[in-house]
KEKE-3310 file (N, C-alpha, C; in steps of 0.2 Angstrom, whole numbers, plus 5000, padded with zeros to 4 digits):
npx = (5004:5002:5006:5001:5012:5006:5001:4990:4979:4981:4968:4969:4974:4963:4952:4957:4959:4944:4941:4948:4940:4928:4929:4935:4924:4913:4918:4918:4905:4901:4907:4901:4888:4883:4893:4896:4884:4879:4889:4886:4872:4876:4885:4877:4865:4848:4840:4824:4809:4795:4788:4774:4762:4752:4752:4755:4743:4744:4759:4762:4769:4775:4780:4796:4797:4807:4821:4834:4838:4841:4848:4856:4840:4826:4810:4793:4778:4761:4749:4735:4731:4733:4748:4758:4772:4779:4782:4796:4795:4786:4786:4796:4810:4816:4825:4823:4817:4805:4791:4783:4789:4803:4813:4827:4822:4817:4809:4794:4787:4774:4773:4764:4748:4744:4745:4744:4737:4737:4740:4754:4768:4784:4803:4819:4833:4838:4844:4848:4840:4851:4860:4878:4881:4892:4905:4922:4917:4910:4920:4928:4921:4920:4933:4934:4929:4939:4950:4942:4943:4956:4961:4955:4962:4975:4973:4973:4985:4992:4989:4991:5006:5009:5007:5011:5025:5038:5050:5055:5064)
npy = (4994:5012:5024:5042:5057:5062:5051:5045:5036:5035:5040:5029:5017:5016:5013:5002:4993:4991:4988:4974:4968:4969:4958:4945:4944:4943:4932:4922:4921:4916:4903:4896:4895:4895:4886:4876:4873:4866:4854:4846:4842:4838:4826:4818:4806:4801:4794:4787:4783:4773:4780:4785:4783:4778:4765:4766:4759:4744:4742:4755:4770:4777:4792:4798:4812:4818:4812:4808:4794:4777:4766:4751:4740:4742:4742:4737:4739:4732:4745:4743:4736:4723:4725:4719:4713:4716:4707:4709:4706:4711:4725:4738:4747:4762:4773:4786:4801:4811:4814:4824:4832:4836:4834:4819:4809:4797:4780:4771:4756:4747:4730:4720:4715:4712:4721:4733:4750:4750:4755:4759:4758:4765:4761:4764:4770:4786:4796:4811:4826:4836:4825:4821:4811:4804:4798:4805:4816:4818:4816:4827:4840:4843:4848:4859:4868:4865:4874:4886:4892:4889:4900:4912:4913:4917:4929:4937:4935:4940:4955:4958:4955:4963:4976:4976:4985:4977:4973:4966:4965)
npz = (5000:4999:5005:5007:5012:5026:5030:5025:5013:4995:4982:4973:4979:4988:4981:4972:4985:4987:4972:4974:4984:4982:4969:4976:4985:4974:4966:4978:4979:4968:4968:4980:4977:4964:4957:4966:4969:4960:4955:4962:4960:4947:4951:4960:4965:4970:4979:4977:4988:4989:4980:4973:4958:4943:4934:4914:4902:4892:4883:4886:4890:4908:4912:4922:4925:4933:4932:4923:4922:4929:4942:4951:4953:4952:4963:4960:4970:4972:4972:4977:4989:4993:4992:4983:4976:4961:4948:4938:4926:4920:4919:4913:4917:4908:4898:4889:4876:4880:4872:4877:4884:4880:4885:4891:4899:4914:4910:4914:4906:4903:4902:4900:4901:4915:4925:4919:4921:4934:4950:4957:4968:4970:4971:4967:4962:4958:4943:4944:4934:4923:4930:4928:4918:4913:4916:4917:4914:4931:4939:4937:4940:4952:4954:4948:4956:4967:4958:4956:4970:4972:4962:4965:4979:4972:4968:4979:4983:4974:4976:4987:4988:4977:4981:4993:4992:4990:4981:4967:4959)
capx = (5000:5004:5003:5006:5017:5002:5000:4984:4980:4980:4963:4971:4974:4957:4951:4959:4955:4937:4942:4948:4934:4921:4933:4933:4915:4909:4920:4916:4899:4900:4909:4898:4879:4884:4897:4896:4876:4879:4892:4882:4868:4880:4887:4875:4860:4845:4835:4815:4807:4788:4786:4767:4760:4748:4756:4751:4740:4749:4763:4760:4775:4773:4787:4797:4805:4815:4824:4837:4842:4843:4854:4852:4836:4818:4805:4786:4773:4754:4746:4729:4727:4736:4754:4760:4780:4776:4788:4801:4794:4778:4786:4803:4812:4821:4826:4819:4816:4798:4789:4779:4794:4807:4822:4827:4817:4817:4802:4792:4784:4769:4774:4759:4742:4740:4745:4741:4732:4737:4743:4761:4773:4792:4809:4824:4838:4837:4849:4842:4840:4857:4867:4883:4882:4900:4913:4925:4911:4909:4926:4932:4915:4922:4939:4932:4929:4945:4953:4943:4946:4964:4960:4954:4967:4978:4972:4972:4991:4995:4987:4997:5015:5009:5004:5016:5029:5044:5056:5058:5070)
capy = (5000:5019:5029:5050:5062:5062:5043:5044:5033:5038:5038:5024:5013:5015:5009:4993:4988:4992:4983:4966:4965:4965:4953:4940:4943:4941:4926:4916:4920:4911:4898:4893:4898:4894:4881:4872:4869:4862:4851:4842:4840:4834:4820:4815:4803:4801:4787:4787:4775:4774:4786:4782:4783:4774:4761:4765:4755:4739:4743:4764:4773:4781:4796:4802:4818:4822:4808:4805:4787:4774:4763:4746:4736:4745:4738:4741:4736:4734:4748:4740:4736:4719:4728:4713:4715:4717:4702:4713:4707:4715:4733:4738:4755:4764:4780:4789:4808:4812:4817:4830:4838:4836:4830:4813:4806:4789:4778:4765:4753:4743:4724:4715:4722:4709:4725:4739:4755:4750:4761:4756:4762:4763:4762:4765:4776:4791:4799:4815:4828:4835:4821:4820:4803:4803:4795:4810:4825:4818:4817:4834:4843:4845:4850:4868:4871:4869:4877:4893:4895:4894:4906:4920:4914:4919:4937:4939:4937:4944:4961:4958:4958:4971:4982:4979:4989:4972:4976:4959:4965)
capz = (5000:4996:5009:5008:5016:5030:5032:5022:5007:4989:4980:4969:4984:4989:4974:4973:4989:4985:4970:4978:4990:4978:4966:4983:4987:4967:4968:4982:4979:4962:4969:4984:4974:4955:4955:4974:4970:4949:4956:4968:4952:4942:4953:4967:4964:4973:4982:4977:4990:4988:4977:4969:4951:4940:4926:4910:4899:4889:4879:4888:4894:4911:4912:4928:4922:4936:4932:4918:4922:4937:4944:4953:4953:4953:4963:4961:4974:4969:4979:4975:4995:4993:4993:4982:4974:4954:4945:4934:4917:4918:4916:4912:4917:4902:4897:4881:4876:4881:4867:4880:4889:4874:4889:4894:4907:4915:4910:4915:4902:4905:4898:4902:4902:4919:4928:4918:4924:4942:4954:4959:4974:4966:4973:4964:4963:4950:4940:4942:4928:4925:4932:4923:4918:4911:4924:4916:4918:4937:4941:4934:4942:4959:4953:4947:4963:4970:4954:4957:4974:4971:4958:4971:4984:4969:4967:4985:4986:4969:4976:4991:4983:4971:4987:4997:4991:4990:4974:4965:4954)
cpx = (5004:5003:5005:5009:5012:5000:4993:4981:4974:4973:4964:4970:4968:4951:4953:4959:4946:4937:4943:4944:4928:4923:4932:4928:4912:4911:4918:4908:4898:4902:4905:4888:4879:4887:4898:4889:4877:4882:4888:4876:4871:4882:4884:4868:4856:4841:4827:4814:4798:4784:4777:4765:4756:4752:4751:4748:4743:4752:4764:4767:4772:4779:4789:4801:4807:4821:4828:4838:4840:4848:4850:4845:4830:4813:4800:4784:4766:4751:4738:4727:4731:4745:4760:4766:4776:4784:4790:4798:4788:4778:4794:4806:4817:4821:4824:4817:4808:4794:4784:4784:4802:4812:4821:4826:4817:4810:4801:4786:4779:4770:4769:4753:4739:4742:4742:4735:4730:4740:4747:4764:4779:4795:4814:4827:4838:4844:4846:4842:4845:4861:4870:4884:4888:4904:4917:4923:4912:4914:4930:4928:4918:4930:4937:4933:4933:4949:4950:4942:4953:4963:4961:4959:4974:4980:4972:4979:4994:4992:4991:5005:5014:5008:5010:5024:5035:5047:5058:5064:5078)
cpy = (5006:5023:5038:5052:5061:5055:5041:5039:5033:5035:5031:5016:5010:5010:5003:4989:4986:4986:4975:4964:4964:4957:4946:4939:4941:4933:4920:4915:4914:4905:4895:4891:4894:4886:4873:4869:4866:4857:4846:4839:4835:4827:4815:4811:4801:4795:4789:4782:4778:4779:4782:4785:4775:4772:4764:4760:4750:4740:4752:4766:4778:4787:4798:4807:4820:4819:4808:4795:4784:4769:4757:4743:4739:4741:4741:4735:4738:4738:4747:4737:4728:4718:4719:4715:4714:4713:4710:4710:4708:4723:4733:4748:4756:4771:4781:4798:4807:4818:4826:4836:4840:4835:4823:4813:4798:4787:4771:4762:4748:4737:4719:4717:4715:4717:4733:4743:4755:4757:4757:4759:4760:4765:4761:4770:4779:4793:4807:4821:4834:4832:4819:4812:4799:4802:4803:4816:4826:4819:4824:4839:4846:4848:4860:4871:4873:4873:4886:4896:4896:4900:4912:4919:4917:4928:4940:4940:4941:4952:4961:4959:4962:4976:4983:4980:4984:4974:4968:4958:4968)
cpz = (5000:5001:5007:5012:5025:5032:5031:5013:5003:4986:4976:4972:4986:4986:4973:4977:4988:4978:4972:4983:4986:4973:4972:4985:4981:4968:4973:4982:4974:4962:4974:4979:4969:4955:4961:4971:4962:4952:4960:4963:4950:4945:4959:4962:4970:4973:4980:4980:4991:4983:4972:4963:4948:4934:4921:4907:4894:4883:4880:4891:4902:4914:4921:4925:4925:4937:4924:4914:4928:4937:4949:4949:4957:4955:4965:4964:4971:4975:4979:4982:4995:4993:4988:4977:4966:4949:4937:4925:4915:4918:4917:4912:4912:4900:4889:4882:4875:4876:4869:4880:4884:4880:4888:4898:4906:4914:4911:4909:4906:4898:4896:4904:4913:4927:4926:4919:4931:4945:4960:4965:4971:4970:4970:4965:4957:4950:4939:4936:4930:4927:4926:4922:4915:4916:4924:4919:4927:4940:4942:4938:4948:4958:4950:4951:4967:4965:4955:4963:4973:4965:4962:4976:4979:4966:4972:4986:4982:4973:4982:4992:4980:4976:4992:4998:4990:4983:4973:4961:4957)
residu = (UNK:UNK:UNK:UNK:UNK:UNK:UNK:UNK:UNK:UNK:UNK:UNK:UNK:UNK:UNK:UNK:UNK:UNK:UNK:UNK:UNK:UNK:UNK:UNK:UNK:UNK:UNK:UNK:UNK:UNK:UNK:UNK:UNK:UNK:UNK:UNK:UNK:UNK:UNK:UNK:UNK:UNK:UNK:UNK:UNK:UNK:UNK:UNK:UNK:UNK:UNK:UNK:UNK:UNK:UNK:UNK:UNK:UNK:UNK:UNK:UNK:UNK:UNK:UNK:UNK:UNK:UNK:UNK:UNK:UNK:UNK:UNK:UNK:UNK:UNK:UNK:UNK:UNK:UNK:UNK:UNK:UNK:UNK:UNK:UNK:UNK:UNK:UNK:UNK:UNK:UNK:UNK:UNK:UNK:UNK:UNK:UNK:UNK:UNK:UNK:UNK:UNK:UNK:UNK:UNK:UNK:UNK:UNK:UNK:UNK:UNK:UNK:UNK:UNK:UNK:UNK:UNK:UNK:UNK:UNK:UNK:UNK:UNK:UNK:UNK:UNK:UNK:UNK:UNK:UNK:UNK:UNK:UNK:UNK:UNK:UNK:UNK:UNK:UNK:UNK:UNK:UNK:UNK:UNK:UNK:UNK:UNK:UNK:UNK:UNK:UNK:UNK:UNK:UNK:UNK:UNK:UNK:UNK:UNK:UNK:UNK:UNK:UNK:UNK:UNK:UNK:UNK:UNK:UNK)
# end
């Protein structure tokens, strides 16, 4: 820092503090808000347990759109009052672009009209919409985060050294 004759500092000074405080505040904002919550999208998956819906009608898709995908072994129960496990080759979960919502959504097919037009309870795990389903994408997702902290711990000391009068040469 630059002080004057009087031990007071120069409008310049001022100014670049002012600068680097808002630079640090934009920053971590964007890092904590922006980048911290995408990240967590991109590489987390959720558990559905019980979630209810009506199978469609035989050979009917029935869409979950806040789902891209799942993972494991989905399993539907008749919610018909008899709570009975729904054998795996009377509907099959698969992904498709939903001709309604035009994304990728996870979908459940009706195989067998011996359940169609039920009203099911599901449990699976979602892929949910946004989730990086690249190994690579997930892997690198959280790296941003430390890369642009150190970014701003970088501008914190570059103002630093540049301020506090040291002579490199």
């Amino acid at each position: 820092m630059k002080f004057n004759k009087k031990g007071e500092l120069s409008l310049g000074a001022i100014g670049s503090l002012i600068l680097l405080a808002v630079a640090l505040i934009f920053g971590t904002v964007l890092i904590s808000e922006g980048i911290a919550d995408q990240t967590g999208t991109l590489t987390s998956t959720s558990n559905v347990v019980n979630e209810t819906f009506t199978l469609a009608a035989l050979n009917g898709f029935t869409d979950r759109p806040d789902c891209v995908n799942f993972q494991g072994t989905p399993v539907l129960i008749n919610n018909s009052g008899n709570s009975v496990v729904i054998q795996s080759g009377n509907y099959s979960f698969t992904t498709r672009v939903s001709p309604t919502l035009n994304l990728k959504v996870l979908t459940v097919q009706t195989l067998t009209n011996e359940f169609d037009a039920y009203s099911v309870n599901a449990s699976y795990t979602c892929l949910p919409q946004g989730y990086a389903e690249d190994s690579g994408a997930r892997s690198i997702a959280p790296l941003t985060i430390l890369f642009s902290a150190l970014a701003l711990v970088a501008v914190a000391i570059f103002y630093g050294i540049k301020n506090s009068g040291f002579d490199f040469g």
